[in-house]
C-alpha positions in Angstrom: -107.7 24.5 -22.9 -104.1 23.9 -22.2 -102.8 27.4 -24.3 -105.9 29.5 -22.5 -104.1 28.4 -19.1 -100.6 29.3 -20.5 -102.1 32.4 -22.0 -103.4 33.4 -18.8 -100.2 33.1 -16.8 -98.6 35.1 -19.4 -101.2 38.1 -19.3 -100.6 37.6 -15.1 -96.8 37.6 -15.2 -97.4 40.7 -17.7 -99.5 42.7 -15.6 -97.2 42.1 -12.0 -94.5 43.4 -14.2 -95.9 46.7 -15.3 -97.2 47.1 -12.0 -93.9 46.3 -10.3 -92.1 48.2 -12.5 -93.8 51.6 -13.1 -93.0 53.8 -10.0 -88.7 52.8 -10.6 -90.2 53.8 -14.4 -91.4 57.2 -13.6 -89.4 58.0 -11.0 -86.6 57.6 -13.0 -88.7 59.1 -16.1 -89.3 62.5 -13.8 -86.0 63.1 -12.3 -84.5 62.7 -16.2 -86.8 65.3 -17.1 -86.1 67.7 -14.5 -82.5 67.2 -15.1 -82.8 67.6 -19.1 -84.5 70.9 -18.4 -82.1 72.3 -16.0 -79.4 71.4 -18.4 -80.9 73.0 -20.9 -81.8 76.0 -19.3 -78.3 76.2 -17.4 -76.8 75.2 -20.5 -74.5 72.4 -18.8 -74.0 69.4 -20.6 -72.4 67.4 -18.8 -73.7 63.7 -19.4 -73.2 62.0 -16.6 -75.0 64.6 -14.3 -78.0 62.2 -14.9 -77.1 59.2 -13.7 -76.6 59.9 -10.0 -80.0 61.9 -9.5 -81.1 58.7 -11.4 -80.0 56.0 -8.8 -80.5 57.9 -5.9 -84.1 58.4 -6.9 -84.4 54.9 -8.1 -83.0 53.8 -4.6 -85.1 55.6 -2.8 -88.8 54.2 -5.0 -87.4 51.2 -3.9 -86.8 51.7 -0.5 -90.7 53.8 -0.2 -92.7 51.1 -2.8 -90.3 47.7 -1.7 -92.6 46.2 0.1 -95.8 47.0 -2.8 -93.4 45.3 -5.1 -92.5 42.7 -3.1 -96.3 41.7 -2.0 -97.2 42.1 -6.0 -94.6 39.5 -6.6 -95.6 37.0 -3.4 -99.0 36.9 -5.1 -98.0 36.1 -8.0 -96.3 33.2 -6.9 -98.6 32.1 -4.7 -101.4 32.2 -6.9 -99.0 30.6 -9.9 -97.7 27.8 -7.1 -101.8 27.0 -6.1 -102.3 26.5 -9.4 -100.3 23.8 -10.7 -102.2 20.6 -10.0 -104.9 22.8 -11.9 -102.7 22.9 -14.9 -101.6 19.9 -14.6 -105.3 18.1 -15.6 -105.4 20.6 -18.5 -103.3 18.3 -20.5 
């Protein structure tokens, strides 16, 4: 009983971090695209033309899907923090 209860907090924790972390993921996926295909058409290669686009759009997913993120992450916590004296008579 006790490894289904650690199994499932692993599977939880999983799933608020893919879900926390897919809009920096594609954000910063879709600006690297569009950059790799202007470079190539434009036939600049200049490497670090990627990284700024990069943390200005990563700045600015945080700034839009922060507080998403953030209430993903409260939930988790809450929902992990509740459930300790549950855990606790699993032993």
């Amino acid at each position: 009983m006790f490894e289904d209860a650690v199994l499932g907090i692993a599977k939880e924790a999983m799933f608020a971090v893919l879900l926390v972390s897919a809009p920096i993921l594609a954000g910063s996926l879709l600006i690297g695209v569009f950059i790799s295909i202007l470079q190539a058409t434009t036939q600049i290669q200049e490497q670090t033309l990627t990284f700024v686009p990069k943390i200005v759009v990563v700045l600015v997913v945080v700034i839009i899907f922060g507080p998403w993120m953030l209430d993903i992450l409260i939930t988790f916590t809450n929902n992990l923090l509740i459930n300790i004296p549950h855990l606790i008579t699993f032993r």
